[in-house]
N, C-alpha and C positions, 0 to 999 in steps of 0.2 A: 964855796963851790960844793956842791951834791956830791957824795958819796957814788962810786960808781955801783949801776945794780947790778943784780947777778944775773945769770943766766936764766935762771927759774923767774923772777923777777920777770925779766922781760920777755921769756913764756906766756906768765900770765898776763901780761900786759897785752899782749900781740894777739891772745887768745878771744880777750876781751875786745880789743878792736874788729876781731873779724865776729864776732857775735852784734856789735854794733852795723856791723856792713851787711850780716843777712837780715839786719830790721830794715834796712831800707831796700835792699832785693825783693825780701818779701813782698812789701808792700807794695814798692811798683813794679813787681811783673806778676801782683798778686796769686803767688805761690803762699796758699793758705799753712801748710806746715810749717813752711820755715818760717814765716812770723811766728806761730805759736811757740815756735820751740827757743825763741829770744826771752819768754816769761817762764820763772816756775811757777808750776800749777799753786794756788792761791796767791802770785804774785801781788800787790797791788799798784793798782796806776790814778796817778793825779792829773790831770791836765787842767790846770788850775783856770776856772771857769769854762771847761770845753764838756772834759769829762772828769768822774770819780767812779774806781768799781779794782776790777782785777785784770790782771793785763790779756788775758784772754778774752775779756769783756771787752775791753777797748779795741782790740782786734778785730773782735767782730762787729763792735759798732763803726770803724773804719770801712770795714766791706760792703757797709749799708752805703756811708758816705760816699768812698770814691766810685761807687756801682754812677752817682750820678755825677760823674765828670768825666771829662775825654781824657785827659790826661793827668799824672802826676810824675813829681821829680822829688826823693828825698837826699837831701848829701848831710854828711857829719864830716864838722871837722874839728880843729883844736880838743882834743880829745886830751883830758888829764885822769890820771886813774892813783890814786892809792890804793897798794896791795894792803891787806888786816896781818899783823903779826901773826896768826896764824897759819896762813896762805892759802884760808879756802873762804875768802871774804874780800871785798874791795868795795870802792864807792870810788864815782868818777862823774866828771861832767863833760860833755861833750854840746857842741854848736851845732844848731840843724838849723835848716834850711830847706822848707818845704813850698814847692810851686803849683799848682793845683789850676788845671783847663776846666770853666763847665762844659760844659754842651751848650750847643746852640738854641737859644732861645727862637720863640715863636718865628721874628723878625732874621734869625741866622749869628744872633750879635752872644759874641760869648764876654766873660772877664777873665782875666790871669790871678789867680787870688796868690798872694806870696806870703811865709810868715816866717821870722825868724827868730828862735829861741833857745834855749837848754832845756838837754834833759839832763836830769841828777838823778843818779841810778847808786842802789844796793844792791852788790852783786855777791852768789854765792857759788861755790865750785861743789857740786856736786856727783859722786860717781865719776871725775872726770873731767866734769861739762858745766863750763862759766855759763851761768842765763842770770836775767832780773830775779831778784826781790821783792824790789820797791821799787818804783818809780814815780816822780815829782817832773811834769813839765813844762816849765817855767816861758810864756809867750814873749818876746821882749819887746818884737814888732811886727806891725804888720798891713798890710794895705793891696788894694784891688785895683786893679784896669780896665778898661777895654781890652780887649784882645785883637794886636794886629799883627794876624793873622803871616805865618811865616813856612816857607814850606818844611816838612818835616816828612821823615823816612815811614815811608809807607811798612818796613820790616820792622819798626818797630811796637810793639804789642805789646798789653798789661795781662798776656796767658802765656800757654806753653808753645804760642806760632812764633813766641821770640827767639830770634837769633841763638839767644841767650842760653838759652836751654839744650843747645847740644851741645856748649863745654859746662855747664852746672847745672846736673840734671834735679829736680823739683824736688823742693824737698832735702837738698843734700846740706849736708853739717851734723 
């Protein structure tokens, strides 16, 4: 049986799941700050056969991408994290789950593209403030539909007309 962790311990741990949870706010309520501020500046990011650069590069080549989809969903879960003996270092892996609307083609007809993967993250604490290192993001699967078509909440938005944004306002972390 595991040693029980400490308090700090699970700080950082908690710290680091909520830096995982504004990668995917970011992204789909496309609040451009707070994705960048998931990388440190010269982070680098693999998305092994997608993309290779720095994770601010892959952010902004994501902004290209979903500019041409109607919708997206990211969720993370099973989330494992090693703290670094020193406690301003960790590496963890976490499960995602990305669902991705085009737009409607000429005919109206769209797909649901789904992919499901790991990322494997070097994380460092810096001034304070867990963000990426490194990152490695491992595809594991993934596959496309047709899209049939379901109704979905007119309040929901990928800007600041969302809901969302007047309990966590843009940007915040």
């Amino acid at each position: 049986m595991p040693e029980p962790e400490t308090l700090e311990t699970l700080i950082a741990k908690q710290a680091i799941r909520d830096v995982l949870s504004c990668y995917c706010r970011g992204l789909d309520r496309m609040d451009r700050e707070m994705a960048d501020a998931v990388f440190w500046e010269g982070a680098t990011a693999d998305y092994l056969g997608i993309y290779e650069g720095t994770g601010h590069g892959f952010v902004e080549w994501v902004w290209g991408s979903h500019s041409n989809m109607e919708r997206h969903s990211h969720q993370i879960t099973n989330v494992l994290i090693e703290l670094g003996e020193d406690g301003a270092s960790a590496t963890s892996e976490a499960y995602v789950t990305v669902v991705l609307w085009t737009l409607p083609d000429g005919d109206g007809k769209q797909l649901e593209l789904v992919g499901r993967g790991r990322y494997l993250d070097r994380w460092e604490k810096r001034d304070g403030r867990w963000a990426i290192a490194d990152r490695v993001h491992v595809l594991d699967m993934s596959s496309q539909a047709p899209l049939g078509r379901a109704d979905i909440s007119e309040e929901s938005r990928r800007d600041e007309r969302d809901p969302s944004f007047r309990f966590i306002p843009k940007g915040a972390r």
